[in-house]
N, C-alpha and C positions, 0 to 999 in steps of 0.2 A: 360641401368640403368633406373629405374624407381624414379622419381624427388618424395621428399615427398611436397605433398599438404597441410598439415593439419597448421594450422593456427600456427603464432608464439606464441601463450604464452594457446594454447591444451592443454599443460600440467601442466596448475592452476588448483587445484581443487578450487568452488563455491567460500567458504570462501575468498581466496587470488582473483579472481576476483569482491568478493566484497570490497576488500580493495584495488584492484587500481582504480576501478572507483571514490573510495570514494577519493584517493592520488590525482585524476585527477579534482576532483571539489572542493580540496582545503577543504573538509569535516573533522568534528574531529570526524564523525562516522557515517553507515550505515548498511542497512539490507535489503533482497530482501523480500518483501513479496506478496505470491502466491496467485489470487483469482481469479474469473470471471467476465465477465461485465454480464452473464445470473444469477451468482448467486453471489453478490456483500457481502453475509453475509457470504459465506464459503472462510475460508483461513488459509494461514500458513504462520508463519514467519521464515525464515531461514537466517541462514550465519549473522547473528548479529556481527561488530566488538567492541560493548560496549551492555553496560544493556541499556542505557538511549536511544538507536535505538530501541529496543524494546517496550519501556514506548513511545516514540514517536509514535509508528508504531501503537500502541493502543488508543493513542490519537485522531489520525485520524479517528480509529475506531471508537470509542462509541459514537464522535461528528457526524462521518458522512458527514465528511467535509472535504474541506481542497485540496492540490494540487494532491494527491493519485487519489480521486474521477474524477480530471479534466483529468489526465493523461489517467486514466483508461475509460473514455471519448473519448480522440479525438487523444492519444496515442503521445502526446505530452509533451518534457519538462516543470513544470509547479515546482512556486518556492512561500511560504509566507516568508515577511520576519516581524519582528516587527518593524523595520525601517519604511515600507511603510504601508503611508496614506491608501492605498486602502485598503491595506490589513487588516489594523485594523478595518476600516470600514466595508467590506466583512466579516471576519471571527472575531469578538472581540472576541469571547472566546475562540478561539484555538490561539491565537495570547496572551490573556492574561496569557495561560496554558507555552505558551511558555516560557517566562518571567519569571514565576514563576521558570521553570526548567535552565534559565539559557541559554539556546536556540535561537539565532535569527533570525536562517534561516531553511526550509527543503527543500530541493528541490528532484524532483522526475523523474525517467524515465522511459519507458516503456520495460516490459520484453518482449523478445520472437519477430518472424519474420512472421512464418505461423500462429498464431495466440497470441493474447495480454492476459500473463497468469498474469501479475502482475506486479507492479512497484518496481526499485532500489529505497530506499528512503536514502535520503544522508541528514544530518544535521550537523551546525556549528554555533558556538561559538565568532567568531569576523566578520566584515562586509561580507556580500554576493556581493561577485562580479558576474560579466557580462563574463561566459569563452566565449575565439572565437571559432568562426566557425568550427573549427579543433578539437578543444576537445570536442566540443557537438557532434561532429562525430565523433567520437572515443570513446566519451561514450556510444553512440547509438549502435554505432556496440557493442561494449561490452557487454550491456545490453542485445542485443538482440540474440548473439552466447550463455550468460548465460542463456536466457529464454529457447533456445532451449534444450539446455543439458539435464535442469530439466523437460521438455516435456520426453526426451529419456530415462531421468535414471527414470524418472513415478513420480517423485517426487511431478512434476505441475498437478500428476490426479485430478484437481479439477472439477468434472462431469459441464455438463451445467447446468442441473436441475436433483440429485441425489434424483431420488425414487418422484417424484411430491415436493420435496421441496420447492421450489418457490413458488408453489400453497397456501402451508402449511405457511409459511411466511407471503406472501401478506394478507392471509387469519387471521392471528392471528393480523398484524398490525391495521387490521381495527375492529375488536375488540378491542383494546387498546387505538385505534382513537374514536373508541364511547364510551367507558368507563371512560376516563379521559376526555372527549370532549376537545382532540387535534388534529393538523395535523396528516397528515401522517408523512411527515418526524418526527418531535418530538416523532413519536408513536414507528418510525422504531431506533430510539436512543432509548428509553425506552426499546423496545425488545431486543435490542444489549448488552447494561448496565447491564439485567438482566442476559443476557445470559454469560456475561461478569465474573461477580459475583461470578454465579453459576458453571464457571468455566465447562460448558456445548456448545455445541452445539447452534446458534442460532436456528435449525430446531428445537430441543430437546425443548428447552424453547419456543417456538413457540407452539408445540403442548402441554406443559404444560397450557399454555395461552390456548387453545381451549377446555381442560380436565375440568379447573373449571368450 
């Protein structure tokens, strides 16, 4: 007799394994969203168990900030809450965005095992505890049998650099860095914003930006 190997809960689709990680970190909602660390402005949001994981997921977006960025960094759990000092410190305006929505926590984990396609982002509503060692591992695994899936079902095809994009990007940012005499980052939120907006492609808006 041949033993079945395949993992006990194979048979969640996406959706349901993003609502028990979110049941496992005590979240009043979450959403996986899909990106690269080569191309940080291409992404997709999937498996949303509320609207307001999506208006979060965007938030991090257009700031350009936030624990997503840290995760998708060094592929680590990383959490703001509006509780903490630091965090107001670090982040005020995504920390003030939050408050405004009602929000006190997001906390984030990394998708995927052969490679980091994008972060669980899980957010909530009363205090952000501390989970133990067992459910950060168990969300890890979680996260990361989900990253895979969406690698196999193509879902996570987010190219490294699709068509010299990056180039095109990098390229239009410092254009908008000498035009408005700002940073880069603030330049790369202006690009995101617009692109945001226009309900467009950051690539697309990018090369609008180099057209004028």
């Amino acid at each position: 007799m041949v033993s079945d190997q395949r993992h006990p809960l194979a048979g969640l689709r996406g959706a349901e394994w993003v609502a028990v990680c979110a049941d496992l970190l005590h979240a009043d909602g979450a959403t996986a969203v899909l990106t690269s660390a080569h191309a940080p402005d291409s992404r997709r949001v999937l498996y949303p168990t509320a609207h307001d994981a999506v208006q979060l997921a965007d938030l991090q977006y257009l700031l350009g900030e936030g624990p997503h960025a840290e995760t998708m960094a060094d592929g680590r759990m990383h959490s703001v809450s509006v509780d903490s000092a630091a965090d107001c410190a670090r982040w005020p305006l995504l920390v003030d965005c939050l408050i405004e929505s009602g929000v006190r926590w997001v906390r984030t984990v990394a998708l995927g095992t052969a490679s980091r396609v994008g972060t669980l982002q899980c957010h909530g509503r009363g205090p952000l505890g501390t989970p133990d060692e067992r459910t950060v591992a168990a969300v890890g695994r979680l996260a990361d049998v989900l990253g895979d899936e969406l690698v196999t079902s193509g879902l996570a095809g987010v190219p490294a650099d699709p068509g010299g994009e990056c180039d095109l990007i990098d390229e239009a940012i410092g254009v908008l860095a000498g035009r408005h005499r700002i940073d880069a980052p603030a330049a790369s939120a202006v690009l995101r914003a617009a692109a945001f907006a226009a309900d467009r492609t950051v690539a697309l808006q990018a090369r609008a930006v180099l057209d004028v």
